[in-house]
C-alpha positions in Angstrom: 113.3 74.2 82.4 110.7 74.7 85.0 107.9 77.5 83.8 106.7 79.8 86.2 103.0 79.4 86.9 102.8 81.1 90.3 105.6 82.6 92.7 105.6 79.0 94.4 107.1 78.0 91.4 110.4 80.7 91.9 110.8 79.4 95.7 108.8 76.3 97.0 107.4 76.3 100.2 109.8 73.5 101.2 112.7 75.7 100.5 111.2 78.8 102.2 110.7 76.4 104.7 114.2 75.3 104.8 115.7 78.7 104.8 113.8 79.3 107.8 114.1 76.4 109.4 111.3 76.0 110.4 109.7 72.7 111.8 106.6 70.6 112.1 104.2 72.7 114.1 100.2 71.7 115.6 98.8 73.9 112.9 101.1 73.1 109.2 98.0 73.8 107.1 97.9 77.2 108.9 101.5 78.2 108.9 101.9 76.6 105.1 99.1 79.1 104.1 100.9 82.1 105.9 104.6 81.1 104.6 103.1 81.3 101.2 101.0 84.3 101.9 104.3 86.0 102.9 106.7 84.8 99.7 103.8 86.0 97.1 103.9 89.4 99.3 108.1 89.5 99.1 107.4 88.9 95.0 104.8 91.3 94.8 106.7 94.0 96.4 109.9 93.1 94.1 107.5 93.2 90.9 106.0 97.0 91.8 109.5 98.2 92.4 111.1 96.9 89.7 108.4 96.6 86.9 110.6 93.0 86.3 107.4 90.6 86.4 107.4 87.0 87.1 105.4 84.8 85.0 104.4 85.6 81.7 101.3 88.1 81.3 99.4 89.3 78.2 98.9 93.5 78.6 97.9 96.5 76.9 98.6 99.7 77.0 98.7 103.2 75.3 103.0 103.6 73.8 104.0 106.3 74.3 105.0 106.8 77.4 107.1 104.3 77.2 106.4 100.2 78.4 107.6 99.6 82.1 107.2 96.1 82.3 110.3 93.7 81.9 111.1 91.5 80.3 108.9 92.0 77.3 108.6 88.6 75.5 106.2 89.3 72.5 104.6 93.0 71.3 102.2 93.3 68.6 101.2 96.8 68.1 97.5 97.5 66.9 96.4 101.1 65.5 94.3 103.4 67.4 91.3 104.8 65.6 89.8 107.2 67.9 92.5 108.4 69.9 91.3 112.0 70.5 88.0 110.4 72.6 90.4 108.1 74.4 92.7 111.3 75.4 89.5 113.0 76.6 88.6 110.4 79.0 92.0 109.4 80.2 94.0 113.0 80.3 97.2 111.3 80.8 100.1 113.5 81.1 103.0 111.7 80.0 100.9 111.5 76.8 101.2 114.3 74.2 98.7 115.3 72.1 100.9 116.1 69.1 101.8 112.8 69.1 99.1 110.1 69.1 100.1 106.7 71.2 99.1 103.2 69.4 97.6 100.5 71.5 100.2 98.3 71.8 99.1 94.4 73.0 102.4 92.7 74.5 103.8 90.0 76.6 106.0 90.5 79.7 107.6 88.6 82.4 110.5 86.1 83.3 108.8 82.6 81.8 111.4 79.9 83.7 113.0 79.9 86.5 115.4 79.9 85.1 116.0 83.3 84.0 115.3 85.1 87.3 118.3 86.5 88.4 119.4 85.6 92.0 119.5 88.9 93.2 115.8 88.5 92.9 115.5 85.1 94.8 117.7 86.1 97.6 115.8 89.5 98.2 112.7 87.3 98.5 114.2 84.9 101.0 115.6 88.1 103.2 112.0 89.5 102.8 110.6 86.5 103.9 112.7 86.0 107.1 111.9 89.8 108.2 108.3 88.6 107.3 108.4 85.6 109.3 110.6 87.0 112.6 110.8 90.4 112.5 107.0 90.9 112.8 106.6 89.7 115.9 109.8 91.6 117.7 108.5 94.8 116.0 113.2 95.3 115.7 112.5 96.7 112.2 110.3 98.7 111.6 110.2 99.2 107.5 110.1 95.9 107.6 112.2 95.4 104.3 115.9 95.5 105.1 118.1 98.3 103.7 120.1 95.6 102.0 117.1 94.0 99.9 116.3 97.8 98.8 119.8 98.2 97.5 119.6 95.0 95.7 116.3 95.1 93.8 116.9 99.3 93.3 120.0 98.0 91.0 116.8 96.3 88.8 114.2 99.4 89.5 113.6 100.5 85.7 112.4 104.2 84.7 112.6 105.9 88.1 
């Protein structure tokens, strides 16, 4: 099982390469750096609408509201002490005062390859070729296709 250190790991340049068949160019240190520029951009936009995170992160955060992060590996939930002086300073809504959140320490995201669904992948490699293409004819001009939002709103969690 390969572990996911970085989004490389999920789609190697190569592949991205591949898909868009792209070829030796004068500059490949240049374009290499863009290509990969542009598949961390296709998994960062996946991760923020989704809240499905790939690689393995340690968080925090107040519960409740509730955790949006997926999929949650580890939680170890540690009692708040001053919670009315945290309140004060934060004044978050979806927090109730009747009801005092814990600080709860946890670990989220897909760890292998393995376990990111395809959807995923293939939303990235459309994103990438709009990325890659599309920039430059200025045909699209949300620049993620309408297809990619359908998939990846299928995964969108709490919305």
């Amino acid at each position: 099982m390969a572990v996911i250190i970085s989004y490389l790991d999920i789609i190697s340049l190569e592949r991205a390469k591949n898909y868009l068949r792209v070829e030796d160019t004068n500059l490949p240190e240049l374009e290499d750096q863009e290509i990969s520029s542009m598949i961390k951009g296709a998994f960062l936009f996946i991760e923020r609408w989704t809240n499905h995170l790939f690689g393995a992160r340690d968080k925090e955060q107040f519960v409740p509201p509730k955790i949006y992060d997926y999929p949650i590996n580890t939680i170890d939930t540690v009692p708040v002490i001053d919670w009315n002086n945290y309140y004060q300073q934060n004044m978050d809504k979806l927090c109730h005062q009747a009801t005092a959140p814990v600080l709860t320490q946890y670990n989220a995201g897909y760890v292998n390859v393995e376990d990111v669904p395809d959807d995923f992948i293939q939303a990235a490699l459309q994103m990438l070729k709009v990325f890659y293409f599309e920039s430059q004819t200025k045909t699209n001009d949300t620049m993620i296709p309408i297809s990619v939002k359908q998939l990846i709103d299928t995964y969108r969690r709490f919305v």
